[in-house]
C-alpha positions as CSV (number, residue, x, y, z in Angstrom):
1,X,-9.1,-30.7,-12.4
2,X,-6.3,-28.4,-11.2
3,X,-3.2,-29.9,-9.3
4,X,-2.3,-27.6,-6.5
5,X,0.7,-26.0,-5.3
6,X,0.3,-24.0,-1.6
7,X,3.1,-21.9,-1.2
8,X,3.7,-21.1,2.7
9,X,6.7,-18.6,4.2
10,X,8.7,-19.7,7.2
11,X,9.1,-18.5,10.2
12,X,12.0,-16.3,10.0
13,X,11.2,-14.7,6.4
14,X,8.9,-15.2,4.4
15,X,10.5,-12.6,1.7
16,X,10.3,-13.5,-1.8
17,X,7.1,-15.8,-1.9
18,X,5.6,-13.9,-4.4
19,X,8.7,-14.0,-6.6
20,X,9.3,-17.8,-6.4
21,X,5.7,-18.1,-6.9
22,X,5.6,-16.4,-10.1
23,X,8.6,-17.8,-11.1
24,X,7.4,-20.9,-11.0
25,X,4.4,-19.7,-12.5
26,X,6.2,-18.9,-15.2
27,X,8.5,-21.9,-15.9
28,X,5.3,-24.5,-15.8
29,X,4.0,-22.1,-18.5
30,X,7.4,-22.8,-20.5
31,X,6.8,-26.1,-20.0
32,X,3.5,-25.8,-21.8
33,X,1.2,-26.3,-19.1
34,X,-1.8,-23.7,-18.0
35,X,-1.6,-21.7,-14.9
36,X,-3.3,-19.6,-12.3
37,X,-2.0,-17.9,-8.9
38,X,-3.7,-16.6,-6.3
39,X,-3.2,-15.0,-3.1
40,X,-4.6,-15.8,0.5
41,X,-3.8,-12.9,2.8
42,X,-4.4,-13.0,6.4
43,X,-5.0,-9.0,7.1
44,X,-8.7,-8.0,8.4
45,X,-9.0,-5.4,5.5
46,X,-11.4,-6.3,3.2
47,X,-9.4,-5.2,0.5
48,X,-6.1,-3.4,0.1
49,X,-8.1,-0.4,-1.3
50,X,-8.8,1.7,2.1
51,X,-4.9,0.9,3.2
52,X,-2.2,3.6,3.2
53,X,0.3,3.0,1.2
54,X,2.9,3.2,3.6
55,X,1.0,0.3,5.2
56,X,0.7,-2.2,2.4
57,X,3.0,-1.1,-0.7
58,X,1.2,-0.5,-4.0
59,X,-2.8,-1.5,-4.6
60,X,-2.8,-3.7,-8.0
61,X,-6.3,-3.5,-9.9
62,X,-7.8,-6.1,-11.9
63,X,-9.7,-5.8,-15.7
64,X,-12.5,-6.8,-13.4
65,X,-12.2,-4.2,-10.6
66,X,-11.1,-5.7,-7.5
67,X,-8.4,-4.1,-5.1
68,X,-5.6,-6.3,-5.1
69,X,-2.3,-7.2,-2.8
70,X,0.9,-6.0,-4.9
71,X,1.7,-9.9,-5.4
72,X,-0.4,-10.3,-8.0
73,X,1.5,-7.7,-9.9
74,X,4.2,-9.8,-9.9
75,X,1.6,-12.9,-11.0
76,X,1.2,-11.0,-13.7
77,X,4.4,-9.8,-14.8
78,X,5.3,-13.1,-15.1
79,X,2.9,-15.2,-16.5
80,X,0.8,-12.6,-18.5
81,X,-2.2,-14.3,-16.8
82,X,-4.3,-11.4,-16.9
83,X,-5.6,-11.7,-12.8
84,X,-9.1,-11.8,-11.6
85,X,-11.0,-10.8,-8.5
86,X,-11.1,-14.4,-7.7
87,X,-7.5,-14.5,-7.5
88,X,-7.4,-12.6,-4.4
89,X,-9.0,-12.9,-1.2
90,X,-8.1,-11.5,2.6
91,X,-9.0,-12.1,6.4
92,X,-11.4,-9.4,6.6
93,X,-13.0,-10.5,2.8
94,X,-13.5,-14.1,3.9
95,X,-15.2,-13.2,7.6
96,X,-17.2,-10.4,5.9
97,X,-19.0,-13.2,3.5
98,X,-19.1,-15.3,6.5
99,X,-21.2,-12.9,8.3
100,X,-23.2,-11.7,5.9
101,X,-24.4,-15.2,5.3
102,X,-25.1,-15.5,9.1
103,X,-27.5,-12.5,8.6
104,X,-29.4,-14.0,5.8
105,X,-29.9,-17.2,7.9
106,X,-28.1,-19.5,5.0
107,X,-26.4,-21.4,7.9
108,X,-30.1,-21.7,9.6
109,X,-28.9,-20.9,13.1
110,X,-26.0,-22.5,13.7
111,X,-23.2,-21.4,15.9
112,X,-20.7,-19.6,13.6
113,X,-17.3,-21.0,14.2
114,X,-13.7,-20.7,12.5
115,X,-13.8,-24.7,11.6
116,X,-15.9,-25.2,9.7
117,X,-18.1,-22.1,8.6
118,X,-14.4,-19.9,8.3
119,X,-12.7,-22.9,7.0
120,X,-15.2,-23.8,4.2
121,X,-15.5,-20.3,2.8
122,X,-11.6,-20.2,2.2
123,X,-12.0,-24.0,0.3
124,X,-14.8,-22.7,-1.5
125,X,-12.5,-19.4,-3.1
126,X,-9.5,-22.0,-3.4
127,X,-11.9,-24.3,-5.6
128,X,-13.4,-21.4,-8.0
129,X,-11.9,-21.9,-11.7
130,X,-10.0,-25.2,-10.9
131,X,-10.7,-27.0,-13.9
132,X,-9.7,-23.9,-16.3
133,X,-5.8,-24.6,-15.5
134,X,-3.4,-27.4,-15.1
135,X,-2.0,-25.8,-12.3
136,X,-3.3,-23.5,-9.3
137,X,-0.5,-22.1,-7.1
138,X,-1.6,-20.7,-4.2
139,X,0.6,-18.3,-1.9
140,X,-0.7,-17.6,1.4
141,X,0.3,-14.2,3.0
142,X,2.6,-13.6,6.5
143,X,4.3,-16.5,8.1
144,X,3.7,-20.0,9.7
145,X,3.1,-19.4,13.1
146,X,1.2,-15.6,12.3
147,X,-2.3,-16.2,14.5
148,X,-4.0,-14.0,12.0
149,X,-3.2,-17.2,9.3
150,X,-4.0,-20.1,10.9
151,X,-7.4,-20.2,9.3
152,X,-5.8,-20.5,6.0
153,X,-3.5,-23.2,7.1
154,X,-6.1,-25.7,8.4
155,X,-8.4,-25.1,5.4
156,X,-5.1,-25.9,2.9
157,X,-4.3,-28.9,5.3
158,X,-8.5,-29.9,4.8
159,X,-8.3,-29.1,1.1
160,X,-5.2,-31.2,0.6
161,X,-7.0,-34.4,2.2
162,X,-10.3,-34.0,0.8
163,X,-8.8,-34.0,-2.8
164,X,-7.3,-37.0,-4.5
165,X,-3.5,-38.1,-3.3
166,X,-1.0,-36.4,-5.1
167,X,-3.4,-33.9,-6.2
168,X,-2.1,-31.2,-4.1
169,X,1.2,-30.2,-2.6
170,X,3.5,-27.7,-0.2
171,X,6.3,-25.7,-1.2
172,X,7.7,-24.0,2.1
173,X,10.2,-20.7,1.9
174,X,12.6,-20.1,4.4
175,X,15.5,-18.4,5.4
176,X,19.3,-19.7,6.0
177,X,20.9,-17.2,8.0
178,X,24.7,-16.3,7.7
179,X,26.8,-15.6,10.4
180,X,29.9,-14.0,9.3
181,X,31.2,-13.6,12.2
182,X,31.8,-18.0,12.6
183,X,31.6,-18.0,8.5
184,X,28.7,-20.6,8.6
185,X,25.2,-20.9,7.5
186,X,22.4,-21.9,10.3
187,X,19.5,-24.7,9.4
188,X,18.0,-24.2,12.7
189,X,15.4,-21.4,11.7
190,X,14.3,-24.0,8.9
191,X,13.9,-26.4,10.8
192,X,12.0,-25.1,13.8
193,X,10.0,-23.5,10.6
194,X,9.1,-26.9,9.0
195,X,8.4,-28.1,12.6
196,X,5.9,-25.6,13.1
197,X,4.2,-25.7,9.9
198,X,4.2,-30.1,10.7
199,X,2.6,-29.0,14.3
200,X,-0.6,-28.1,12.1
201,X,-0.7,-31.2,10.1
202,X,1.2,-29.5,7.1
203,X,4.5,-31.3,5.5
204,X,6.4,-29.5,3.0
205,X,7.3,-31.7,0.3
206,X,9.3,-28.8,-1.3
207,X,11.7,-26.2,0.3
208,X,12.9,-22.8,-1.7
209,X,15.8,-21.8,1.1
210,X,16.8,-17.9,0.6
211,X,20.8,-17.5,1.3
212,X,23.3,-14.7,0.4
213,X,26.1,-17.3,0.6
214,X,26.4,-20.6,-1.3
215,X,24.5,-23.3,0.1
216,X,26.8,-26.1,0.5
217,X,26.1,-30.1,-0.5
218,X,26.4,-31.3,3.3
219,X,23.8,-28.3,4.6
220,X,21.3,-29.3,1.6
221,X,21.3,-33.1,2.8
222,X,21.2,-32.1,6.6
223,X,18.4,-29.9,5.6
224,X,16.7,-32.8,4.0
225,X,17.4,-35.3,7.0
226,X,15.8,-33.5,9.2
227,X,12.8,-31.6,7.4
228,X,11.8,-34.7,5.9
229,X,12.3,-34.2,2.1
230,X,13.9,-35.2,-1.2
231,X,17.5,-33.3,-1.3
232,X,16.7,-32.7,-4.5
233,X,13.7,-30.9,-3.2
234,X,15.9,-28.2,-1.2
235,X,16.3,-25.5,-3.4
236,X,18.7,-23.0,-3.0
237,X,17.3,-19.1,-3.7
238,X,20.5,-16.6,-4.2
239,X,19.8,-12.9,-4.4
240,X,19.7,-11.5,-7.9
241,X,20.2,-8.4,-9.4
242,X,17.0,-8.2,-11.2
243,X,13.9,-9.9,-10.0
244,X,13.5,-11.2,-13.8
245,X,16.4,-13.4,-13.3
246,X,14.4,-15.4,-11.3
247,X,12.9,-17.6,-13.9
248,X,16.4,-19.1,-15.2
249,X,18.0,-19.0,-11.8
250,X,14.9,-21.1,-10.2
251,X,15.3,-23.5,-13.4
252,X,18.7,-23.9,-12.6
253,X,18.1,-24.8,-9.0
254,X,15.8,-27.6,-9.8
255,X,12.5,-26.1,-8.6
256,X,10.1,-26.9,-11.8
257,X,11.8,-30.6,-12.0
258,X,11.0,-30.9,-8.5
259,X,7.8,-29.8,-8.4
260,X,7.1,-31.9,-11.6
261,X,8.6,-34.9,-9.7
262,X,6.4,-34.3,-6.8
263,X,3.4,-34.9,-8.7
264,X,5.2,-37.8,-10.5
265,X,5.0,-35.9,-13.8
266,X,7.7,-37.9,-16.0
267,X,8.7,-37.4,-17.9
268,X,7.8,-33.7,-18.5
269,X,7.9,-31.5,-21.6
270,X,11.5,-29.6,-22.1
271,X,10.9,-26.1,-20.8
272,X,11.0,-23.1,-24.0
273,X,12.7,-20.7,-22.1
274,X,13.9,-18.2,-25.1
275,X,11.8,-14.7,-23.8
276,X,13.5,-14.9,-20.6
277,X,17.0,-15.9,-21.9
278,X,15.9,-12.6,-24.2
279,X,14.6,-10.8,-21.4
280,X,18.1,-11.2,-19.7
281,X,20.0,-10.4,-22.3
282,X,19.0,-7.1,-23.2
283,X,19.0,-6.5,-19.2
284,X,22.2,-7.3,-18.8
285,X,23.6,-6.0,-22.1
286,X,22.1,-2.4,-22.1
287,X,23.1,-0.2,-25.6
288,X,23.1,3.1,-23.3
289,X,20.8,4.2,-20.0
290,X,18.4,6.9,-19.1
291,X,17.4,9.0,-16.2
292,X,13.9,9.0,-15.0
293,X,13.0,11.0,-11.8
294,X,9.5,10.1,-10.5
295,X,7.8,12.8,-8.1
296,X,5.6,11.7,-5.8
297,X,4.5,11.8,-2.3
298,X,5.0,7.9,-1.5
299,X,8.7,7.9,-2.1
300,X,10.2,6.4,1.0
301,X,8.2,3.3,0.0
302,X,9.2,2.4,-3.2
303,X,6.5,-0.7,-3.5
304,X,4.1,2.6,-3.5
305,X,5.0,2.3,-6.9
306,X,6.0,-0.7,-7.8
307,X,3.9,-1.8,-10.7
308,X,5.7,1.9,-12.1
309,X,9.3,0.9,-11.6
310,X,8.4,-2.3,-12.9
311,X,7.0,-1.2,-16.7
312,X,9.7,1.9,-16.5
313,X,12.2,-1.3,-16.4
314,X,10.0,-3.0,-19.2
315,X,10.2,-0.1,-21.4
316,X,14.4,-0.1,-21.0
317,X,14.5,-3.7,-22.0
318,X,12.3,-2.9,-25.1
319,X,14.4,0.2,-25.8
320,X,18.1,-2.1,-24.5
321,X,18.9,0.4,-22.1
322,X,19.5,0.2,-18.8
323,X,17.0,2.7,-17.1
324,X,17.7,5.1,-13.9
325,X,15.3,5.6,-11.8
326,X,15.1,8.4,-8.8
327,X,12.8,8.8,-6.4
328,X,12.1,13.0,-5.8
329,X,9.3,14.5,-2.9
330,X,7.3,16.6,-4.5
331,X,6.7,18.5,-1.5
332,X,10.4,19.8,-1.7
333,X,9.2,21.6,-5.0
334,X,6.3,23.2,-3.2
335,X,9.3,25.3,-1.4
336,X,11.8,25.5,-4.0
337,X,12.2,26.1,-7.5
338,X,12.5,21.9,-9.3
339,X,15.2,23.3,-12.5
340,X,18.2,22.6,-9.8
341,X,16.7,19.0,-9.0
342,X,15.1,17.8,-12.5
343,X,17.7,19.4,-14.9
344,X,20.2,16.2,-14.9
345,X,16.9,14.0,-15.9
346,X,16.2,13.1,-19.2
347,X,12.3,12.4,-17.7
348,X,10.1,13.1,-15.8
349,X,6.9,10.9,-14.3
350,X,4.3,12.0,-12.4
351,X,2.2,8.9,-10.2
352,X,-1.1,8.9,-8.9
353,X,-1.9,9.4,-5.1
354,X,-4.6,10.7,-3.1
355,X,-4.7,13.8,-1.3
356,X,-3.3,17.5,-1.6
357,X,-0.3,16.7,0.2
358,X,3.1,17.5,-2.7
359,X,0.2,18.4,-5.4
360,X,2.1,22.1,-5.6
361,X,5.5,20.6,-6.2
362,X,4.0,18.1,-9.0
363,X,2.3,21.1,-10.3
364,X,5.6,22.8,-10.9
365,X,7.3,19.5,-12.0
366,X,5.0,19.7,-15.1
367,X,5.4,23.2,-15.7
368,X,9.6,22.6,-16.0
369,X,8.7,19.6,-18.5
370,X,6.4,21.9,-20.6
371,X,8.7,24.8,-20.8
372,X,11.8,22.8,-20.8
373,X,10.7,20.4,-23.3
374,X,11.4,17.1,-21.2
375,X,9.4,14.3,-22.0
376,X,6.4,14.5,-19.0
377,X,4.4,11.0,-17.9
378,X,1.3,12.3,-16.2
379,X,-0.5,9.1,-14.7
380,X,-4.1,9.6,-12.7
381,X,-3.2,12.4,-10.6
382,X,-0.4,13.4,-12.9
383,X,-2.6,14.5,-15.6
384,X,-5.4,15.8,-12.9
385,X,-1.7,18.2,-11.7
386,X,-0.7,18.4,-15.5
387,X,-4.5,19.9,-16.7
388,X,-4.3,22.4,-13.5
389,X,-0.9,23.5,-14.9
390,X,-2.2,24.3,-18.2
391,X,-5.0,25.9,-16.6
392,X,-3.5,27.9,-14.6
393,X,0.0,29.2,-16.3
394,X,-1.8,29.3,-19.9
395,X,-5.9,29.2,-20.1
396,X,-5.7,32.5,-18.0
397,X,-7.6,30.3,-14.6
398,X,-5.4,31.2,-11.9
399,X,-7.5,29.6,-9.0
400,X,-7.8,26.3,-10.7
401,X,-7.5,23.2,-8.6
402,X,-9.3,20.0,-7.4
403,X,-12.6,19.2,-5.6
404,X,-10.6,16.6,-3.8
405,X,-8.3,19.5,-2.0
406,X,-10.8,21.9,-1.6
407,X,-13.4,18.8,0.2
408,X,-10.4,17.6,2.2
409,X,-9.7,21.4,3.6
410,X,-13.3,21.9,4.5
411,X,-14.0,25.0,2.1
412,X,-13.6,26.4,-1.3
413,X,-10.3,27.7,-2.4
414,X,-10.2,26.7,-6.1
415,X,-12.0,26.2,-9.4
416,X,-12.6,23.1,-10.0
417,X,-10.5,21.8,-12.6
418,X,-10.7,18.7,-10.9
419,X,-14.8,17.5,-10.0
420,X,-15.7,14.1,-7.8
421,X,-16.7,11.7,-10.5
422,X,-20.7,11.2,-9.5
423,X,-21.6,9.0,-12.4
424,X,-20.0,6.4,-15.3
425,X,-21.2,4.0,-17.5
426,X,-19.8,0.6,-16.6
427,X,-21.3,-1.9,-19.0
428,X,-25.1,-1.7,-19.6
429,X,-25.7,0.1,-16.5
430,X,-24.9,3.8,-14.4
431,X,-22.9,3.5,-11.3
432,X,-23.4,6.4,-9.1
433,X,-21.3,7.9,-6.3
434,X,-21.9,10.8,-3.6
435,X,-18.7,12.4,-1.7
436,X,-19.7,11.0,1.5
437,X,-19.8,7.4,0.3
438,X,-17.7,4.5,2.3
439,X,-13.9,4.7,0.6
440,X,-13.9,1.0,0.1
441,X,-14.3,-0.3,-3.6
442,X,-16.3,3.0,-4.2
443,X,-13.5,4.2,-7.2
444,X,-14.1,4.1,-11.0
445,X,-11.9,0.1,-10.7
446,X,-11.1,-2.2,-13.5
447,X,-10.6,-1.9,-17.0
448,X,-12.7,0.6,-19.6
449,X,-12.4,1.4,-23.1
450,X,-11.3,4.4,-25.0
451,X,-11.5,6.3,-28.0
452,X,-8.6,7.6,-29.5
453,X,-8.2,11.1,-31.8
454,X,-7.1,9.4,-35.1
455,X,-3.0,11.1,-35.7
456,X,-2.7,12.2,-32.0
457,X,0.8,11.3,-30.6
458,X,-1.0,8.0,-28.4
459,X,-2.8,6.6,-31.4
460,X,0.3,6.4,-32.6
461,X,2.0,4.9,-30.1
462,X,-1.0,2.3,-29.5
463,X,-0.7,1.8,-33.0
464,X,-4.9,1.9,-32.5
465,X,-8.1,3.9,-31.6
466,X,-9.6,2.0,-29.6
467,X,-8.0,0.8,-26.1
468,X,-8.8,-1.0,-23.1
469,X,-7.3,0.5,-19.7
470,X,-7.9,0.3,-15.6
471,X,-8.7,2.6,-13.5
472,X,-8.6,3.5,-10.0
473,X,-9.4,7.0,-9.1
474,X,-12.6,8.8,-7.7
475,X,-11.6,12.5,-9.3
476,X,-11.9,13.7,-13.1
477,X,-10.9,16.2,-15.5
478,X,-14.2,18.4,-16.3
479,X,-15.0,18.6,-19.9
480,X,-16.6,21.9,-19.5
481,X,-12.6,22.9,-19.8
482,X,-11.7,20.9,-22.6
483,X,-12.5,24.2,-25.1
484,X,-10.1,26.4,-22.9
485,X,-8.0,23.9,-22.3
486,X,-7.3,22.9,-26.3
487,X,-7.1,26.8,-27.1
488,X,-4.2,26.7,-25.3
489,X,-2.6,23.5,-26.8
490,X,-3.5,20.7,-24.3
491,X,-5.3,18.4,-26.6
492,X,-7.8,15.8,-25.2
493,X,-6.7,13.0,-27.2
494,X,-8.8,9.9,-25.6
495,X,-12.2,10.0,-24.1
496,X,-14.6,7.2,-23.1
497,X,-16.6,6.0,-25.2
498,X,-19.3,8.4,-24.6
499,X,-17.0,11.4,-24.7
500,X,-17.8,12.9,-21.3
501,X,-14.7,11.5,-19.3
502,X,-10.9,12.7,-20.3
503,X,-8.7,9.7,-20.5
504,X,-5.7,10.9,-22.6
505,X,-4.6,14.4,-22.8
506,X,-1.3,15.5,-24.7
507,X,0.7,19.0,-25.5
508,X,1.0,19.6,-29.2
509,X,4.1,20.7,-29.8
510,X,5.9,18.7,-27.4
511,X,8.0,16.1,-27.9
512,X,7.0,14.0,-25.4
513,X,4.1,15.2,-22.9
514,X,1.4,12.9,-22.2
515,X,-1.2,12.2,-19.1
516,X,-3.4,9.3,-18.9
517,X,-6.7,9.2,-16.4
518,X,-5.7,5.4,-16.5
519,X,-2.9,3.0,-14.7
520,X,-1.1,1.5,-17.8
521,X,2.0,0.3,-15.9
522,X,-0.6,-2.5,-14.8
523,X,-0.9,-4.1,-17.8
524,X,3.2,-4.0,-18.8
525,X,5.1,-7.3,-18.6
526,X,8.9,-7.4,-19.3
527,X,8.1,-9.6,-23.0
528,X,5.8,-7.2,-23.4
529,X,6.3,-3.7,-22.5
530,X,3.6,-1.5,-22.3
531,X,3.2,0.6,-25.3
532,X,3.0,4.2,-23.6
533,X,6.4,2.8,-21.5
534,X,8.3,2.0,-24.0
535,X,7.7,4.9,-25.9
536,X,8.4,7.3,-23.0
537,X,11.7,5.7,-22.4
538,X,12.4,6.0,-26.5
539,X,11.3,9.6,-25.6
540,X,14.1,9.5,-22.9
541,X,16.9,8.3,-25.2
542,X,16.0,10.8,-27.6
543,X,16.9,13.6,-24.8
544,X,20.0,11.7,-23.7
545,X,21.8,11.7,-26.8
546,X,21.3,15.8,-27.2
547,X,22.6,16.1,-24.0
């Protein structure tokens, strides 16, 4: 049976959580035991998937489908734990499975009450796959103190007590403010924090205390004085000039031993830390760098994207160089001409995004990488903009477009290029989907195989034909342009498996132009850098050194 870590933010700032969490994810993995992390959020969405953006950073997808907080990204990235829809639950998720057992009469008429019927549901997710790992760390979203959490903190502090002792322990984030104008660092905030999270029954038996200063010896032991834990146990959190530092700088600090002590494991295997110390190295030790501008419509919210920065980041480190990223509205280029903008780029990425909001100005982005020959990274919507482009400046189509515009104007305008996806395959069955459905978990989601064209450019690169990728998009490429399409040179060089839905297309003759139906920067981890990612920055360095 699992041992358990809960991971809680204090009151001031809870930022980083998901980082130390992986982190420490990733350094009981080097020690060689087995891990899984989930994520308790207290929002009322169901799932991330109906939420702007702009609202809750980035959606991550699972192999299995589910609509995931960005966190488990970083779970991911870290670990290579591939995540599953148990890994992930919310507010609204855990009230709707409530309810909907109230409605079937399972609790046989009952009052319906936040202890226990609220309570129980969130034990029963923590409790799903607890004997597959060694360790289950669970972070739970917002801040002790948040109203919207307090569910999750009683059915932790029940869990914690209805397991055996020692079975289950708190690590508590905080933050040590710095005053510069007295020069001093002040506890207080931690502990009024620790206070509050002890008001609900909850003691910390580990604190991870963010600071931009060092923390000095005499604030740690104060620290532990009066918050009730080991000094050893206070462990200082610098900032960091890459997030994949985090691993060594964490080991450094003590927090695995600490942990490990905690649950009186000792002694404990010697961590393997070489990937990381590799990982570092060629981070900070770069043979050259590249520029990558991404256009997109999300850009003043960078998490928008950040599994993309991420694997962009991965494919530098396979590559050893340091890569540039810069973030460029694409609704500038539906007013001006992108060659002043995009010529001192060595790349060019397109992201998905919903909505014909910048779709012009990513149109015209592709059509600079086609004619210019810079190496073009169509994802989802990037290859939906990428296919329109080749329809319209080359297959002779000049009214070609998307479904998705034309629906959200309220009338035709184009030909669609673009259809609603109304039916897949998913397994052994047909999933079906009408425009007007609920937005909620209604997308093509999770992962689905491919079929490769044997010597296309991505076979190559996947080094196979056969690939396994996830989605998340409700628009498609129609097929019944594939023959126009190709004529002009826009090869459709992966298909599912039953050849009706595009999943790779590619420019022959290009050096580098590639769109994928797909969301491959999910699956990148900085040991292991996604195949297309790495490849497109190769692509990169290829331009920068005939520059």
């Amino acid at each position: 049976m699992a041992r358990y870590i809960f991971v809680t933010g204090g009151v001031v700032s809870s930022l980083g959580k998901g980082l130390a969490s992986a982190a420490l994810g990733a350094l009981l993995q080097a020690r060689g035991f087995t891990v899984r992390l989930r994520k308790l959020d207290p929002y009322l969405n169901v799932d991330p998937g109906t939420m702007s953006p702009f609202e809750h950073g980035e959606v991550f997808v699972t192999d299995d489908g589910a609509e995931t907080d960005l966190d488990l990204g970083h779970y991911e990235r870290f670990t290579g734990v591939a995540a599953r829809r148990t890994d992930s639950v919310s507010s609204g998720r855990i009230y709707s499975n409530v309810l909907e057992k109230e409605r079937r009469g399972d609790y046989l008429g009952k009052t319906i009450q936040v202890i226990p019927h609220v309570t129980n549901e969130i034990k029963d997710f923590l409790a799903v796959g607890e004997d597959e790992v060694d360790f289950m760390l669970c972070e739970i979203g917002g801040t002790v103190g948040d109203i919207e959490g307090l569910p999750f903190f009683e059915a932790i502090r029940q869990f914690s007590h209805e397991r055996p002792r020692g079975q289950c322990i708190f690590m508590h984030l905080t933050l040590l403010p710095y005053l510069t104008a007295s020069g001093e660092l002040k506890t207080k905030p931690t502990q009024h924090s620790v206070k509050e999270l002890q008001s609900i029954g909850i003691a910390p038996d580990v604190l991870v205390c963010r600071s931009e200063q060092p923390i000095p010896e005499k604030e740690r032991q104060k620290i532990a004085l009066f918050c009730n834990v080991r000094p050893e146990a206070v462990i200082p959190a610098y900032d960091l000039k890459s997030i994949y530092e985090a691993p060594l700088a964490y080991h450094r600090a003590g927090l695995d031993q600490a942990v490990l002590d905690v649950f009186g494991i000792t002694p404990a295997p010697r961590p393997n830390l070489d990937r990381w110390e590799d990982v570092l190295d060629r981070l900070q030790n770069p043979e050259g760098e590249v520029r990558i501008a991404i256009v997109g419509k999300y850009v003043q919210l960078e998490d928008a994207y950040k599994s993309i920065k991420e694997a962009l980041i991965h494919g530098g480190i396979a590559n050893r160089v340091k890569v540039h990223v810069e973030w460029i509205d694409a609704e500038v280029f539906d007013r001006e001409d992108p060659g002043p903008a995009l010529e001192r780029f060595h790349a060019i990425l397109v992201p998905g995004g919903f909505g014909e909001r910048g779709t012009e100005g990513k149109i015209r982005a592709a059509t600079y990488a086609r004619e210019k020959k810079i190496p073009y990274f169509g994802i989802c919507l990037g290859m939906q903009m990428a296919c329109i482009e080749a329809a319209r400046n080359l297959a002779g189509i000049p009214d070609a477009g998307s479904e998705e515009f034309d629906f959200e104007a309220g009338k035709k305008r184009f030909t669609p290029v673009v259809y609603h996806l109304k039916e897949w395959v998913q397994g052994n069955h047909k999933v079906e989907r009408k425009v007007g459905d609920d937005k909620g978990g209604t997308m093509r989601l999770g992962a689905y195989t491919a079929h490769l064209k044997e010597g296309s450019n991505v076979a190559r690169i996947y080094g196979a034909t056969r690939i396994e990728e996830r989605h998340r998009h409700r628009y498609e490429v129609d097929t019944q342009f594939r023959a126009a399409l190709e004529g002009v040179g826009l090869t459709f060089s992966g298909l599912s498996p039953d050849g009706k839905l595009p999943e790779i297309v590619e420019h022959e003759g290009h050096p580098w132009f590639i769109g994928v139906q797909f969301h491959p920067e999910l699956k990148s981890k900085p040991f292991e850098p996604h195949p297309l990612f790495a490849d497109f920055v190769r692509a990169a360095v290829d331009v920068s050194r005939l520059v």
